[in-house]
N, C-alpha and C positions, 0 to 999 in steps of 0.2 A: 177209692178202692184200695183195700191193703193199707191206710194207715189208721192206727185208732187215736182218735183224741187225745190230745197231751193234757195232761194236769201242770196246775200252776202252783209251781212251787215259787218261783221267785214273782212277785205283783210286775206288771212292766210298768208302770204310772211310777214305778220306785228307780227306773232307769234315766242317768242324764245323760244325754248327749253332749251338752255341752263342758269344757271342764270349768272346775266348782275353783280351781284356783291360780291365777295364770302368772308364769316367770320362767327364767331363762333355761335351756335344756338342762337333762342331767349330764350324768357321766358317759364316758367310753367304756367301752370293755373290753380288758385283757383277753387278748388271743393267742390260747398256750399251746399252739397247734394245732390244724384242720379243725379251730372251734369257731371259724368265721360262718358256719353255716347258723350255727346256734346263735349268736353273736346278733345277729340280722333279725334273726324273728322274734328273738328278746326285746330288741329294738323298736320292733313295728308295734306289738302288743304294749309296750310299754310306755306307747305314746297313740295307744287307742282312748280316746276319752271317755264311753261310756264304763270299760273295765278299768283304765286306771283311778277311776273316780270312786268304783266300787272296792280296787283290793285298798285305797291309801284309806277307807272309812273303818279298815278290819273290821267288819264285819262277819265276813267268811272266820275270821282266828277266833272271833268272840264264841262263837259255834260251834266250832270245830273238836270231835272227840275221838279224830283217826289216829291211829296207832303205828308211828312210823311213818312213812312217805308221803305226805300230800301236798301234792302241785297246786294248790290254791295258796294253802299254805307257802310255798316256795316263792310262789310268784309274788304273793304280798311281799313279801320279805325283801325280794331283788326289786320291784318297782318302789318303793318305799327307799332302798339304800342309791337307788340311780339317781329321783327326781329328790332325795331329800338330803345326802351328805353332803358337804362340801368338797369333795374327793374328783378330783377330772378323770380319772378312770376307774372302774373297781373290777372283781374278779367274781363272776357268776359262779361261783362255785360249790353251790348249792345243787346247780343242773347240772354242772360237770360229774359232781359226786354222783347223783341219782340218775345218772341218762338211761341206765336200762330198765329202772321203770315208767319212764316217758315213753320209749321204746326199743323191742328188746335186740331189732337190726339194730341200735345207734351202737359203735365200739368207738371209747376215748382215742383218737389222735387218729382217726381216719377219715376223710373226707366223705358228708354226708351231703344230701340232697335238703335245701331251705324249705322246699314246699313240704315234704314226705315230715320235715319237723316241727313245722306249724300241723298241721293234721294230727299227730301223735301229741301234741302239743295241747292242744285244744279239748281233746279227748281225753288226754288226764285232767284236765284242769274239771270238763262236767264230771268224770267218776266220781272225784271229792269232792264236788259239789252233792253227788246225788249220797254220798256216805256220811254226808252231816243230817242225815234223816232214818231213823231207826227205822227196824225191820223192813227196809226200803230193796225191791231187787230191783238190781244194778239196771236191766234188762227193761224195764216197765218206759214205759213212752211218758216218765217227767219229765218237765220244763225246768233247766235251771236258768243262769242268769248267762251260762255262756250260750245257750243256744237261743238264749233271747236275741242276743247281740247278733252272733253269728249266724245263724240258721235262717232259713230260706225256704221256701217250698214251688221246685216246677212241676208243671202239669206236660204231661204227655197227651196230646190225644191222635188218637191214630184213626183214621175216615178211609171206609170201605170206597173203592173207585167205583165199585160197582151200583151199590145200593145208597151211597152216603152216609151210610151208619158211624155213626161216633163210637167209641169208647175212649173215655178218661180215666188216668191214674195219678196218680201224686209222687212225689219223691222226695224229700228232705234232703237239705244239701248244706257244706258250711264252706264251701269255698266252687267255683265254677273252674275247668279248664278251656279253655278257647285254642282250637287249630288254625295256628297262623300260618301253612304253609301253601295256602292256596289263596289270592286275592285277598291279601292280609294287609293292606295297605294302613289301614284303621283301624283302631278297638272297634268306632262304632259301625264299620262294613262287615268285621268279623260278627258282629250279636246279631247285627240285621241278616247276616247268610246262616244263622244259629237259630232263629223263628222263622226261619222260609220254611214249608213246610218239602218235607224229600218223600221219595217212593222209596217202599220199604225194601230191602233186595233178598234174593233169596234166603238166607238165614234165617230172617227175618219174618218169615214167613207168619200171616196174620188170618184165621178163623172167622170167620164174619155169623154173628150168631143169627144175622136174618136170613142173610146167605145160605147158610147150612153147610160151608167148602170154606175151603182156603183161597181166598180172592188175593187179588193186588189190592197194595193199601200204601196209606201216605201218612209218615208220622209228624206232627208238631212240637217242638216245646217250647214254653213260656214259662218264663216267673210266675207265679202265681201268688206269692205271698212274699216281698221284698225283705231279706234281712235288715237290721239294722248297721251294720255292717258288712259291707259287699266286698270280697277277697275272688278274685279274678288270676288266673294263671294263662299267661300264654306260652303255652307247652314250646320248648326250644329247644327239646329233642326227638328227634323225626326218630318216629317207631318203625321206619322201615330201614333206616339204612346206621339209625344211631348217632349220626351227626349231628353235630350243634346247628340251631339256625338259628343266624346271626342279624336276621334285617330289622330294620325300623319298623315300629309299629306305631302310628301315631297317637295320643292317647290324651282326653281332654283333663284339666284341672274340674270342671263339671260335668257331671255325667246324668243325661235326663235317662231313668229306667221306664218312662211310660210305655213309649213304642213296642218294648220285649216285654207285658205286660199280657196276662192273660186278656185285662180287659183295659183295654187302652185308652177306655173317657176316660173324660175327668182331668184334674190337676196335672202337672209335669210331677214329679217323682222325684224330686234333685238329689243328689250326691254329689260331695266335695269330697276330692283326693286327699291323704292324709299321710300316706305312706309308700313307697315304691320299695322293691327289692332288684337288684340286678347285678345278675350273674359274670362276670371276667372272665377270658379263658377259650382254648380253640376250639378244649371237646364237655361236653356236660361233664364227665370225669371225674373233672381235676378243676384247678382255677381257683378263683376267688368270687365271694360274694362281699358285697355292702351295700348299704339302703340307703335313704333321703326319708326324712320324717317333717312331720312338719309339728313343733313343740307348741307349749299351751298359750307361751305370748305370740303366736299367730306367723311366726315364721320358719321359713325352712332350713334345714340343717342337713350336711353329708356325715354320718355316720358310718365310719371305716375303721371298724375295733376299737383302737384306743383315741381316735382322733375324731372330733368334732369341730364342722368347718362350716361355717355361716356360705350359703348360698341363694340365688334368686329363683323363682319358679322357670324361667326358660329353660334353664339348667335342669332342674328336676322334670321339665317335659320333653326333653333332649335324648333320655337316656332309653337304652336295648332294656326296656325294662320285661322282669320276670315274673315279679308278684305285684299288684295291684291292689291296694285298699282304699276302697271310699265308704264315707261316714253320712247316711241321711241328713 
């Protein structure tokens, strides 16, 4: 209901998970002020292997007849000079030039938000994907190769208390956010209290069309369609008082998504962690970010601007983490 069928612009059979070439990290990156937000998601994307597999084939350049600005364009360019110069740090300077059209809150030399620049991020990068295709509107529900990766689809279904009645909807998604502030002990208590099904409250208010009135109802969601790329936020700023929240959440190196699965037979679902983001700092505000990646010869790395520091996975399961990426 409400979504129409994507066209395939990019084949997914053309998509590897795995990377096609494996050796030591790349570089660090110069942080020329409050650019550690940028710095982090560069990072993470940069060491995603079904997209770094695609920008290092140029591909995207070989096609490409945009006029000016293009983040696919950009991004070959920077993942290309991290994982391939001999340089231990270089200068993203390509995204610092063009941040306002990534997007147009970003102002050089202020402190921005890591998630709100992957989202803006992400979203340039399908525009120029969907601009390397004539008379193409922007608008039309094609598939490129980021939303191949990234995108997701949960189902709502909302059950009359009354009668039973179902209705389902869908939602397209490329990243999930998770409320850690109640019984948050876990990632995986947080997803399983995320598929409980809740009553709907008044706002909420739901039409029952057998009913013929407005009943009490109870909504669900579920994954319905797994990304290839699972990008998880545990929101660490309390919308009611603004405060940073600071606790542990505990969070696996493997992640089975069967259980939050619209339909739960069948196989497990695995996902392997690849990327962490997390935030430094007393208030969201201010503070610092830096990540933990894990590079294509199979080990993990602290990436903190310009410094890159071999570590063990306890370590990267240790951390107040903020962003979450796991890879099918």
């Amino acid at each position: 209901e409400g979504m129409a069928l994507p066209q395939r612009i990019f084949p997914p059979e053309k998509i590897c998970m795995e990377w096609k070439q494996r050796q030591r990290p790349g570089a660090g990156l110069f942080n020329l002020g409050n650019t550690c937000y940028i710095n982090v998601i560069l990072q993470c994307l940069t060491y995603t292997p079904p997209l770094a597999n695609y920008l290092l084939s140029h591909k995207h350049s070989q096609l490409c007849q945009q006029q000016g600005f293009c983040m696919m364009c950009t991004m070959e360019a920077h993942v290309r000079k991290v994982l391939c110069s001999s340089a231990s740090t270089v200068l993203p300077g390509a995204v610092l030039r063009d941040l306002k059209f990534i997007g147009e809150e970003f102002e050089y030399g202020r402190q921005e938000n890591a998630h709100e620049f992957l989202r803006c991020t992400l979203s340039a990068m399908h525009r120029a994907c969907l601009s390397t295709r004539h008379n193409l509107d922007i608008s039309s529900p094609e598939t490129t190769i980021i939303h191949r990766i990234f995108q997701g689809l949960m189902k709502i279904r909302v059950t009359c208390l009354s009668c039973q009645a179902v209705v389902d909807s869908y939602k397209a998604f490329l990243d999930v956010s998770l409320d850690i502030r109640v019984r948050a002990s876990s990632l995986i208590t947080v997803l399983e209290d995320c598929v409980t099904p809740k009553q709907l409250n008044q706002k909420e208010s739901f039409r029952c069309s057998k009913c013929k009135k407005k009943v009490a109802a109870s909504k669900k969601v579920t994954v319905h369609h797994a990304p290839r790329v699972l990008t998880l936020c545990l929101e660490r700023a309390d919308q009611w008082t603004g405060t940073k929240i600071s606790k542990f959440v505990e969070y696996p190196e493997y992640l089975d998504l069967r259980p939050y699965m619209s339909d739960t037979a069948g196989e497990p679902l695995l996902c392997s962690l690849y990327a962490i983001v997390v935030h430094s700092g007393d208030t969201c505000l201010e503070g610092h970010f830096f990540c933990f990646t894990k590079a294509s010869n199979g080990l993990w790395y602290k990436m903190d601007d310009e410094s890159v520091d071999n570590c063990d996975i306890h370590t990267v399961l240790g951390q107040q983490a903020y962003l979450l990426f796991y890879a099918r």
